[in-house]
TIVO-2410 file (N, C-alpha, C; in nm, 3 decimals):
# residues 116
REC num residu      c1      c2      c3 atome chaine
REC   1      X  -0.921  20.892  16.233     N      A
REC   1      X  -0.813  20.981  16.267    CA      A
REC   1      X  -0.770  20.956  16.412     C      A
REC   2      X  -0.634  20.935  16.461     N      A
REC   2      X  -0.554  20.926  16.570    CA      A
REC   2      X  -0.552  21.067  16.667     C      A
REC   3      X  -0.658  21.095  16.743     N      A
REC   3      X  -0.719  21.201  16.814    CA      A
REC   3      X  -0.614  21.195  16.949     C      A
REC   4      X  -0.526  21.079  16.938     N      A
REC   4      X  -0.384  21.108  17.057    CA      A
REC   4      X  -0.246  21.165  16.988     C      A
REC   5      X  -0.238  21.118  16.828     N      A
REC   5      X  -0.151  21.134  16.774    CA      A
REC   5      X  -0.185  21.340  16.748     C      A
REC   6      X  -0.265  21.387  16.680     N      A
REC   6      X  -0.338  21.523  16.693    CA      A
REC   6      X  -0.298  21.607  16.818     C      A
REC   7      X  -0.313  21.548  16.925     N      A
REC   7      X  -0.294  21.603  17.043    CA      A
REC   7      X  -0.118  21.608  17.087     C      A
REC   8      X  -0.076  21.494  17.102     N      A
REC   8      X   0.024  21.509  17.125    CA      A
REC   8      X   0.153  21.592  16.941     C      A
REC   9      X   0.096  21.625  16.840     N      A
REC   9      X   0.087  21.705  16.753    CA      A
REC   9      X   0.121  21.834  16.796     C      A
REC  10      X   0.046  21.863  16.865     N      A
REC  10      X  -0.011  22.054  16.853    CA      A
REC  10      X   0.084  22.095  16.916     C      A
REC  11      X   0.222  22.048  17.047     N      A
REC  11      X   0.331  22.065  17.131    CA      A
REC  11      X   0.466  22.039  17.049     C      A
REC  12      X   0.518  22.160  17.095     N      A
REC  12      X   0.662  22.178  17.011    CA      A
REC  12      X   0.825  22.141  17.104     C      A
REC  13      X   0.912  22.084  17.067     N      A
REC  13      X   1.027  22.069  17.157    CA      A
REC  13      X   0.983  21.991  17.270     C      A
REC  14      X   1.030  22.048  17.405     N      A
REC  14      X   1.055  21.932  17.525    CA      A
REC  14      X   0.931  21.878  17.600     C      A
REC  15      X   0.767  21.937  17.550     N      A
REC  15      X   0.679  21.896  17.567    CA      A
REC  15      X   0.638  21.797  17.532     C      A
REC  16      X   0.659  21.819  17.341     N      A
REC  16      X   0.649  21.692  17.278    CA      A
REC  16      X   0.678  21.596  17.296     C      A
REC  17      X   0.832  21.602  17.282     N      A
REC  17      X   0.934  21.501  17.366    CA      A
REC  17      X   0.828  21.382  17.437     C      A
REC  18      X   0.833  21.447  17.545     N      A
REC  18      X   0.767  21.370  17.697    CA      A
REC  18      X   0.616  21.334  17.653     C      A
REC  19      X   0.535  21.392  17.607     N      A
REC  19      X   0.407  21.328  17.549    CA      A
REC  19      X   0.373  21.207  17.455     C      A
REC  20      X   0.493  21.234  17.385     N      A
REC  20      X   0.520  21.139  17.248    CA      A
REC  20      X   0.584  21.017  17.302     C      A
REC  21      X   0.657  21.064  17.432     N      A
REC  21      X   0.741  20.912  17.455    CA      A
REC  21      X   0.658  20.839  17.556     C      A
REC  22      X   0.566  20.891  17.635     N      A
REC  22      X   0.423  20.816  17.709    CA      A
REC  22      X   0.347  20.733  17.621     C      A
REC  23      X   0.281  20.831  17.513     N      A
REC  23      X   0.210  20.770  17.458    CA      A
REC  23      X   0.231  20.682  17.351     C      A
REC  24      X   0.379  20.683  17.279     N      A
REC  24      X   0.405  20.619  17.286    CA      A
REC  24      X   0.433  20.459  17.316     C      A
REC  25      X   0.519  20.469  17.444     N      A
REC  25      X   0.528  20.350  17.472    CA      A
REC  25      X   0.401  20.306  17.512     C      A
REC  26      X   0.268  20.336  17.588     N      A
REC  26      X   0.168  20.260  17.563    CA      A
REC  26      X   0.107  20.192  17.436     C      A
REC  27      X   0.134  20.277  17.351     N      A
REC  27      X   0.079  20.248  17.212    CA      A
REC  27      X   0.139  20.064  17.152     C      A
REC  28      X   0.289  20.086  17.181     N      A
REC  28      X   0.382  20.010  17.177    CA      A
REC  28      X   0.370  19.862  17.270     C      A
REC  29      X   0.318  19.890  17.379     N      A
REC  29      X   0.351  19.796  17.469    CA      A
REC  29      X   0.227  19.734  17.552     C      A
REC  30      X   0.127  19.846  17.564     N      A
REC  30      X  -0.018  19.783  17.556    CA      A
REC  30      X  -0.147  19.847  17.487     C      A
REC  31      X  -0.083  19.774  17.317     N      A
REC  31      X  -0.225  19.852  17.257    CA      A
REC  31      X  -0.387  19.803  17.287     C      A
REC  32      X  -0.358  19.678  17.314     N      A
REC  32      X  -0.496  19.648  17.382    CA      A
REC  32      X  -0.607  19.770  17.487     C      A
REC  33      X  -0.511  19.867  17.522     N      A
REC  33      X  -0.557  19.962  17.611    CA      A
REC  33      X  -0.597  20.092  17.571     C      A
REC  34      X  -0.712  20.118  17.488     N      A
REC  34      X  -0.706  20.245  17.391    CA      A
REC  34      X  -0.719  20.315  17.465     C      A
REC  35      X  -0.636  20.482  17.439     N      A
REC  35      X  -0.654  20.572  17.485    CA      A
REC  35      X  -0.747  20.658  17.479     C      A
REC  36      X  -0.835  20.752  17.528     N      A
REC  36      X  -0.925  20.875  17.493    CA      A
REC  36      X  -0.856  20.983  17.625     C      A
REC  37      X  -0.905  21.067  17.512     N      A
REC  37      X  -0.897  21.200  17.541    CA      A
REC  37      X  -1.016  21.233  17.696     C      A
REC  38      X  -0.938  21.263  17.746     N      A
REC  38      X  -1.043  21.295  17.873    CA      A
REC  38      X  -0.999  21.396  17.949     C      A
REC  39      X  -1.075  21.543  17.955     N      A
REC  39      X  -1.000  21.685  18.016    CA      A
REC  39      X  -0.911  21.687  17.915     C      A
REC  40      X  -0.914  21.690  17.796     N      A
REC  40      X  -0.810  21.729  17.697    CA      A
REC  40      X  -0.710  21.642  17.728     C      A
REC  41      X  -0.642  21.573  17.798     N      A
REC  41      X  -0.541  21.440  17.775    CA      A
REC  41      X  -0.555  21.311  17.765     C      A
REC  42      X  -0.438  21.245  17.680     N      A
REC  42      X  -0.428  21.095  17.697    CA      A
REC  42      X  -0.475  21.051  17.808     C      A
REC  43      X  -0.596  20.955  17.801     N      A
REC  43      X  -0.624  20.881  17.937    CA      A
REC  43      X  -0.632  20.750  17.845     C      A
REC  44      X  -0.545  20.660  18.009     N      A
REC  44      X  -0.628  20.548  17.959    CA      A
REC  44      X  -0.693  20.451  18.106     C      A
REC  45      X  -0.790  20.407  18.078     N      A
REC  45      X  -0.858  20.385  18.193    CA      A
REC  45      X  -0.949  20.222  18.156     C      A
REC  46      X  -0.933  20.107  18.259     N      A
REC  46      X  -1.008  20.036  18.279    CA      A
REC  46      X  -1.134  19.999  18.403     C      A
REC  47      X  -1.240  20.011  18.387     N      A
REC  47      X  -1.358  20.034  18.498    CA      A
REC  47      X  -1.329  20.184  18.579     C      A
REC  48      X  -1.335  20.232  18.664     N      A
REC  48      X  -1.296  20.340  18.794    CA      A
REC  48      X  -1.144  20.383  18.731     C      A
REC  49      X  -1.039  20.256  18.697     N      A
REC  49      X  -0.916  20.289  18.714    CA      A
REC  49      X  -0.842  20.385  18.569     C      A
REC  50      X  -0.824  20.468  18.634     N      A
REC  50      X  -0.714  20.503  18.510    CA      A
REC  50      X  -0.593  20.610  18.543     C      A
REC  51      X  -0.504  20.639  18.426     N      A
REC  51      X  -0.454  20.690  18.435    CA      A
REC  51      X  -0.374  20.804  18.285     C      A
REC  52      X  -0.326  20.890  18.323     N      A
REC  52      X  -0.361  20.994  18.210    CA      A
REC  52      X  -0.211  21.116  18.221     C      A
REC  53      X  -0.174  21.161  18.070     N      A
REC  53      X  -0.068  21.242  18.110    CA      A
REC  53      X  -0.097  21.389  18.012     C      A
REC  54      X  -0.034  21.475  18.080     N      A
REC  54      X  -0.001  21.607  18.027    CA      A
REC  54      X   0.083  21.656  18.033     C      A
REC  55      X   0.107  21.816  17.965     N      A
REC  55      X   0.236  21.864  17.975    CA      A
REC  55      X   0.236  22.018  18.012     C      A
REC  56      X   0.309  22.069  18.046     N      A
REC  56      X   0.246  22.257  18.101    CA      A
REC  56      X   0.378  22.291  18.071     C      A
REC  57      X   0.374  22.476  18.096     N      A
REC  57      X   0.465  22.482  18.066    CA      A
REC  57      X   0.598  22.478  18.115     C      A
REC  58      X   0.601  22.400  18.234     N      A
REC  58      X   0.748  22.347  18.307    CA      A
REC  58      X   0.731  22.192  18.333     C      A
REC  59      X   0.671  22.135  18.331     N      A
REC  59      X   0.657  21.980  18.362    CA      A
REC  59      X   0.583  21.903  18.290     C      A
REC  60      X   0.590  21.795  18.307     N      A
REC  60      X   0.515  21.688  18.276    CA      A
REC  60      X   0.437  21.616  18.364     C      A
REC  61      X   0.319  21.602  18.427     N      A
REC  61      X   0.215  21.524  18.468    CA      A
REC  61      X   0.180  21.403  18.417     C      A
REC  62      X   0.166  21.299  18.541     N      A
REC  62      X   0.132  21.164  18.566    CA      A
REC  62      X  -0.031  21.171  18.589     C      A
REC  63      X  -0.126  21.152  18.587     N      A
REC  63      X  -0.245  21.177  18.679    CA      A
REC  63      X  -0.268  21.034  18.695     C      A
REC  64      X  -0.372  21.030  18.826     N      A
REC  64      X  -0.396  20.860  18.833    CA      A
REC  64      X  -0.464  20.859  18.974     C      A
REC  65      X  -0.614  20.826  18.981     N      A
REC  65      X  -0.675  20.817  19.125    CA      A
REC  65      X  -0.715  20.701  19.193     C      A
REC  66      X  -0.559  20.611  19.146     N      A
REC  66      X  -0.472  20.500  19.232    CA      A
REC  66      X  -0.402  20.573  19.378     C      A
REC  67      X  -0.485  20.585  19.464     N      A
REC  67      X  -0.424  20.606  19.591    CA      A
REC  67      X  -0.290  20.545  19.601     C      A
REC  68      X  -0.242  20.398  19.599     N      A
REC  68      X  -0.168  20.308  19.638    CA      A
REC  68      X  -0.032  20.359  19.559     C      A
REC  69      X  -0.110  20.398  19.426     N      A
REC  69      X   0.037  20.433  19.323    CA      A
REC  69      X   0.065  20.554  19.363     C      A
REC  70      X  -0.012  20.665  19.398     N      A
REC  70      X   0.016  20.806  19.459    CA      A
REC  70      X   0.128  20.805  19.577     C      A
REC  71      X   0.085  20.688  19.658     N      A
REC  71      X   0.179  20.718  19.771    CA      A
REC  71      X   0.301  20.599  19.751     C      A
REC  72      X   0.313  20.513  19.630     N      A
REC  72      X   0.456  20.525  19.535    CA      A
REC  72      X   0.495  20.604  19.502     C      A
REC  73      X   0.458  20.682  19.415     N      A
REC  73      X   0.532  20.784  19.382    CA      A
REC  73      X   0.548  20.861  19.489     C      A
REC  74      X   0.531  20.890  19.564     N      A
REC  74      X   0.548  21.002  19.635    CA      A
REC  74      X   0.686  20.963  19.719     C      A
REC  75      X   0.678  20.855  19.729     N      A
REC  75      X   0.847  20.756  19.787    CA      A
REC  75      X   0.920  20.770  19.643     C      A
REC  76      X   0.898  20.760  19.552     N      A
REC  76      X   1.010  20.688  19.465    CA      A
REC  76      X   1.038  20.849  19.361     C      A
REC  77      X   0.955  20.996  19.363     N      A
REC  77      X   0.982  21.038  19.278    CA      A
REC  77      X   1.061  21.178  19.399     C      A
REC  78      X   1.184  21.167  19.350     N      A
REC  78      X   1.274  21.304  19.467    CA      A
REC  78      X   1.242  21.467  19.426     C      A
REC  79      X   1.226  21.482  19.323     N      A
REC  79      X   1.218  21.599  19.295    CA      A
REC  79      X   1.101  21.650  19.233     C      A
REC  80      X   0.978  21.566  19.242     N      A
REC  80      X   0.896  21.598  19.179    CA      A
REC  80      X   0.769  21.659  19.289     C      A
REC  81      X   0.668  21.734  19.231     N      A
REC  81      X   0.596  21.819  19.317    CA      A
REC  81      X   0.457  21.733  19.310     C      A
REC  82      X   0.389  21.744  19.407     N      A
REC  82      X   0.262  21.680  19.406    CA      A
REC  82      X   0.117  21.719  19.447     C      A
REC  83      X   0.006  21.710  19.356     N      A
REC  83      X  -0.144  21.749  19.328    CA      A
REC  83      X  -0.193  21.608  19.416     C      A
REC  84      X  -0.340  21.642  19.430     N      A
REC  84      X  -0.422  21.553  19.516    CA      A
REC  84      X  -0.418  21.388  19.421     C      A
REC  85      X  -0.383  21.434  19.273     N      A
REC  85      X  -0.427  21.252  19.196    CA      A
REC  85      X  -0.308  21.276  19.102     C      A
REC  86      X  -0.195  21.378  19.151     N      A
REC  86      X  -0.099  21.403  18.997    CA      A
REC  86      X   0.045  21.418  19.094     C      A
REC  87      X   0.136  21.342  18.963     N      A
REC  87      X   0.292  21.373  18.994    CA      A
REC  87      X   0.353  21.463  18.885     C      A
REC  88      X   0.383  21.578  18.957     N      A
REC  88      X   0.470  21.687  18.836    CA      A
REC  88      X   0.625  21.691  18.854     C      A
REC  89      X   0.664  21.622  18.704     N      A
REC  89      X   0.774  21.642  18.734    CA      A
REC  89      X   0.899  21.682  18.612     C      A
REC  90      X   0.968  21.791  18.621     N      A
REC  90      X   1.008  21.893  18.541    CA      A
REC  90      X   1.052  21.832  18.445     C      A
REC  91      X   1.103  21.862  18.372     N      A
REC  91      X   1.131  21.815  18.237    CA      A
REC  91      X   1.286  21.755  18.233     C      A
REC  92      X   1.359  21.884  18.319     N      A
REC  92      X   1.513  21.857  18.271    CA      A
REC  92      X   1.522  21.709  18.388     C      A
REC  93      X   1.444  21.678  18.472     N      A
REC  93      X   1.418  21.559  18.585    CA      A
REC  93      X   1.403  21.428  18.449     C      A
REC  94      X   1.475  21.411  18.370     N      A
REC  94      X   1.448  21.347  18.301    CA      A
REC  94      X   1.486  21.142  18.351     C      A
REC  95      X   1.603  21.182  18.432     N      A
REC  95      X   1.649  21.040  18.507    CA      A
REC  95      X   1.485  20.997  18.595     C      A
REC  96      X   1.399  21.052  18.599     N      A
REC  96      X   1.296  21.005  18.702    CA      A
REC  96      X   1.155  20.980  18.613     C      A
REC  97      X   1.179  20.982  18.474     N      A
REC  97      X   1.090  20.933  18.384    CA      A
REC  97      X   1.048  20.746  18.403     C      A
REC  98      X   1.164  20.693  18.453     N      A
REC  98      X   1.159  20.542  18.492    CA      A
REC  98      X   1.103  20.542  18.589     C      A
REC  99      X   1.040  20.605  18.709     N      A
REC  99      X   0.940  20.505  18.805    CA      A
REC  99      X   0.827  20.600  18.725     C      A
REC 100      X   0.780  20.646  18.644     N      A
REC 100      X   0.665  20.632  18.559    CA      A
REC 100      X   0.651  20.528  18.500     C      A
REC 101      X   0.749  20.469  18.389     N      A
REC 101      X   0.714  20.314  18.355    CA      A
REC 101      X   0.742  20.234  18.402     C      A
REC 102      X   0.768  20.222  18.555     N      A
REC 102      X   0.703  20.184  18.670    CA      A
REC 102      X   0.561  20.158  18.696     C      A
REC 103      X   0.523  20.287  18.694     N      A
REC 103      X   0.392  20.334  18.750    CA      A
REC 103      X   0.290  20.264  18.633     C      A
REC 104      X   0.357  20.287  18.522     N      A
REC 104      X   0.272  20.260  18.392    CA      A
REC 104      X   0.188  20.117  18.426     C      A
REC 105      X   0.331  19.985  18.431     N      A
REC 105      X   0.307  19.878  18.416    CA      A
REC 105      X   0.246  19.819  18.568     C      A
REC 106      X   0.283  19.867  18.691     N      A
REC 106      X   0.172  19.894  18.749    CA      A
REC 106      X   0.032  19.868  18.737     C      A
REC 107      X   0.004  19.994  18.721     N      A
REC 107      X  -0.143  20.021  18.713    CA      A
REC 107      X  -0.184  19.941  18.586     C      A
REC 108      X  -0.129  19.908  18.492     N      A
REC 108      X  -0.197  19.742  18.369    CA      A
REC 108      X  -0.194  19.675  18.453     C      A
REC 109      X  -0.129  19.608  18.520     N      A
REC 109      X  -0.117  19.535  18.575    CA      A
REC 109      X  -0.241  19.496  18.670     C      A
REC 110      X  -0.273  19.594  18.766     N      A
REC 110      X  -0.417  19.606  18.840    CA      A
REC 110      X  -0.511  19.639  18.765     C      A
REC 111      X  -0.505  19.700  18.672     N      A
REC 111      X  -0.638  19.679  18.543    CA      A
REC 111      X  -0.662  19.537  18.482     C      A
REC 112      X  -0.555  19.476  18.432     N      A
REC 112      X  -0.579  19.334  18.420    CA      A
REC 112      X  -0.636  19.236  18.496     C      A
REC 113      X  -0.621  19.280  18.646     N      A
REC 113      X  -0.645  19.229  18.739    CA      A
REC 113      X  -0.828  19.228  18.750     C      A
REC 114      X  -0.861  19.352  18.711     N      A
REC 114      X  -1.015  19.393  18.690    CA      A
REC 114      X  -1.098  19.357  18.607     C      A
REC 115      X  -0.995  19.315  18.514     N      A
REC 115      X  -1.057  19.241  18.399    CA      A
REC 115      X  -1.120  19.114  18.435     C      A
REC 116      X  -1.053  19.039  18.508     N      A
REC 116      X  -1.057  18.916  18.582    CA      A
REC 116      X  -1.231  18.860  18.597     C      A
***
């Protein structure tokens, strides 16, 4: 049983939305990278590195304790609010969903690198 598909399940309307289209496109674009559930969300993580999303009830969350990508985003996302390892950013902020798959291919990118 698909324990990301379940999860991102149980959220109705503009939550879903945004959960479904993360996990998603990982699913899509690097399935080599399985996800688990970790603190109740999609994570996906290679060695130390990972990164992981959720949804509340006004935003959508990035999490990721990539220092380097934190203080990307923190340049590249205008309206979004920020936690010590998380980028929140509202829903109707929908034009700023692209430096997440940014961020996404990114951080594969330095996971691949770990693989090494």
């Amino acid at each position: 049983m698909d324990l990301i598909l379940i999860y991102v399940n149980q959220f109705e309307g503009i939550k879903r939305e945004w959960i479904y289209e993360f996990t998603e496109y990982m699913k899509t674009n690097h399935p080599d990278i399985k996800p688990v559930l970790w603190f109740r969300m999609p994570t996906y993580r290679v060695g130390t590195l990972f990164f992981a999303f959720s949804v509340t009830k006004n935003h959508f969350t990035f999490h990721t304790n990539d220092e380097e990508c934190m203080e990307i985003l923190k340049k590249s996302l205008h309206n979004a609010s920020f936690g010590k390892r998380s980028a929140k950013i509202k829903y109707n902020d929908k034009s700023e969903s692209y430096v997440i798959y940014n961020m996404i291919e990114y951080l594969v990118n330095k996971m691949c690198r770990l693989c090494i």
